[in-house]
N, C-alpha and C positions, 0 to 999 in steps of 0.2 A: 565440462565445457571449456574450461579455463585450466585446467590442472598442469599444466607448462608453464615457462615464462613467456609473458609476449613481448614482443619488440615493439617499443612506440614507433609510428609512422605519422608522416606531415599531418596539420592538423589545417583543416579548411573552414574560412568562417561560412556559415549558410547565411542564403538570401531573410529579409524580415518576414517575407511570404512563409517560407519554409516554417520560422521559427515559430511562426503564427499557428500552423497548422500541427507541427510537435504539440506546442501547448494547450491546441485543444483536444489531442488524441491520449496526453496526459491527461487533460479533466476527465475523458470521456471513460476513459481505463481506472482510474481513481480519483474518483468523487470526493474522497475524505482529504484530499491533497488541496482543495479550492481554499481552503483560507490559507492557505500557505503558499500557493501560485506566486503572486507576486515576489515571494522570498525567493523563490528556487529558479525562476526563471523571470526575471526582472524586463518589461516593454521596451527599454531601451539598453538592454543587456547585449552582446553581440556570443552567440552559439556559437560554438566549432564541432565538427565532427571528424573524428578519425576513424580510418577502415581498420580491424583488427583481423587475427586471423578467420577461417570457414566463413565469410561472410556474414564476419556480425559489425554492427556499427554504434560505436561508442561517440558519445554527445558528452562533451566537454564546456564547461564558463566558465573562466580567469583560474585555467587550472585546477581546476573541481571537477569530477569526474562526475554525472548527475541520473544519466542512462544507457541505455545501452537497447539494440536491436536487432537477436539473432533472425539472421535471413530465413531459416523454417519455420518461426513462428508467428513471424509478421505481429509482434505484438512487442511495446516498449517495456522492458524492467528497468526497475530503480538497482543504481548500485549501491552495494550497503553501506557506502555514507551516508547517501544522501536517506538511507532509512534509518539510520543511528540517528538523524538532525529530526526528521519528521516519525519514528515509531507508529504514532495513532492514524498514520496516515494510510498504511497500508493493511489489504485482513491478512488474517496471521494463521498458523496453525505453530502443535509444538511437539518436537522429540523428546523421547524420556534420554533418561541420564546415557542408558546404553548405548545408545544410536547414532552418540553426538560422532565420536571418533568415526563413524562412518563417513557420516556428512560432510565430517573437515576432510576428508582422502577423496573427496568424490566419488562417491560410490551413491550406486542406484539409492534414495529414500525408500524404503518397505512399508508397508501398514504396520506390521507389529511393533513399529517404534510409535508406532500414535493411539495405537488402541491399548498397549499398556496404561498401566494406572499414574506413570509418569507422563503420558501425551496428552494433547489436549487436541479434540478435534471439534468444529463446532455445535454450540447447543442454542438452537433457533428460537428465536424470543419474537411471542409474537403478541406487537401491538409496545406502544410504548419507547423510550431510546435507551440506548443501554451505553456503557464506557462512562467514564469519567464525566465526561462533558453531559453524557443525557440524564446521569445519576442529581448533578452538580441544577440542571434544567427542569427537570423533575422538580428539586427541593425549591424552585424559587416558584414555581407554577403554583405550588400550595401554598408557601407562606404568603404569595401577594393575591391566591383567590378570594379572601374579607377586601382586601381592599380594593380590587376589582368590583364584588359585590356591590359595595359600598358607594363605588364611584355610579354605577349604572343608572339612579335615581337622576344624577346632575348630567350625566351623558343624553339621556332619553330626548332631549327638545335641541341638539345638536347634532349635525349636517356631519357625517365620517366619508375620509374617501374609500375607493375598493381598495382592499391590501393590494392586489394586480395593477392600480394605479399608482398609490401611493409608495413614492419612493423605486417604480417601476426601472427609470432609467438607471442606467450604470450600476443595477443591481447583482450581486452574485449569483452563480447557480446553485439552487438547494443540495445543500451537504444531506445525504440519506444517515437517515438514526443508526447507523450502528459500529460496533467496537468490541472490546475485550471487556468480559466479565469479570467479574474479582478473582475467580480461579481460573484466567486465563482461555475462557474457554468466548469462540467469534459470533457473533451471534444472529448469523445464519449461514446454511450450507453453501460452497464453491463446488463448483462444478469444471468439470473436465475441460481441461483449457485453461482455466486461471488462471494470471499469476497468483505467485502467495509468495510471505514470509517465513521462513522458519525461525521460531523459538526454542530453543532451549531448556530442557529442564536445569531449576537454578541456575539461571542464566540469564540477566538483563538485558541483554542486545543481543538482537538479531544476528543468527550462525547463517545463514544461507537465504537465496530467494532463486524460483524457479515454479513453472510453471505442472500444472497439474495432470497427471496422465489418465488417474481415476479421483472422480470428483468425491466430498469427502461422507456423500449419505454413502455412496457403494462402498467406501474404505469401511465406513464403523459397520455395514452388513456383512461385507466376503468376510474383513480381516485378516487377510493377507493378498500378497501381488504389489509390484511398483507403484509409488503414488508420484513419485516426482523422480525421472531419468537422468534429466544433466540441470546441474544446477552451477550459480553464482556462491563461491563459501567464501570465508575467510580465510586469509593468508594462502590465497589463489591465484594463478596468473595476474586477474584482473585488478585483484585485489592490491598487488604487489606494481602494479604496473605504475611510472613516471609519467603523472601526463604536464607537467607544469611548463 
């Protein structure tokens, strides 16, 4: 997608409408990015957008490069800073050691880099949160159920409001339970169209993101065929690109 240099061009600020309606088609494309919203795209922030080459359009703040929107896909990706800043934010899949040098040349993603014993592609968990945060959610759920029990005697002749009441206004949109599992594995399936992350075997950040050609129940059944065509890597056009 990017595997040239690009040439920066003018950079335009967008209307607050505009910016309004990015940021909620960010929520809507990733849910796991809502406590972070206000970080990444600040209410009284002012957005720029530059046209890049094939019709894609890159969304710049204060020279931060944050997304991007190829014209065929009609769908925003995150540039891999802004997934280095946010990680948990995005679902992920991962190539084993072999495939990496693929990725960084731009070369089509295969199944056999994810169905190796070095890939990780997702294992569906079901009931319960998973990542970090829902492991970390989990442990407090149990240590504070005595003292929940405990409270419920003194609770019982007191007046509660509806959770859908209380606290209703200016409330966040529910972040959905899920993440990476201790061996890196998403936990549930993506489907054809996604965006996704790619990781890395032994590898902390994020080598590429791009969208899904074969979602990943049909990758771990065929086992072989394209799973992602043109992707965003590192030390890529876009990657390399001056937008300040």
């Amino acid at each position: 997608m990017f595997k040239k240099d690009i040439t920066a061009s003018p950079k335009q600020k967008l209307k607050s409408s505009i910016q309004r309606s990015l940021r909620q088609s960010l929520l809507t494309t990733y849910p796991l990015l809502t406590p972070f919203i206000d970080e990444v795209l600040p209410k009284k922030s002012h957005l720029e957008q530059m046209k890049l080459p094939d019709r894609v359009m890159l969304y710049v703040m204060e020279g931060q490069p944050l997304f991007f929107e190829p014209d065929k896909a009609k769908v925003l990706l995150p540039h891999l800073r802004l997934v280095h800043r946010f990680p948990q934010a995005f679902p992920t899949i991962r190539i084993d050691r072999g495939a990496i040098r693929f990725v960084l040349s731009g070369a089509t993603l295969m199944a056999p880099g994810l169905t190796s014993p070095g890939g990780r592609l997702p294992k569906p968990v079901v009931g319960g949160p998973v990542g970090a945060a829902g492991v970390k959610k989990k442990e407090e759920e149990e240590s504070e159920s005595e003292e929940e029990s405990s409270d419920e005697e003194e609770e019982e002749g007191e007046e509660k409001k509806p959770a859908a009441v209380e606290g209703a206004e200016g409330a966040a949109p529910a972040v959905p339970s899920e993440g990476v599992d201790a061996d890196g594995h998403w936990s549930r399936e993506l489907a054809k169209g996604e965006p996704v992350v790619v990781m890395a075997e032994g590898k902390e950040e994020a080598c590429a993101v791009g969208i899904l050609v074969m979602g990943t129940k049909d990758t771990k059944e065929k086992g072989k065929g394209p799973v992602i065509e043109e992707s965003h890597f590192l030390g890529d056009g876009l990657w390399r690109l001056d937008v300040s």
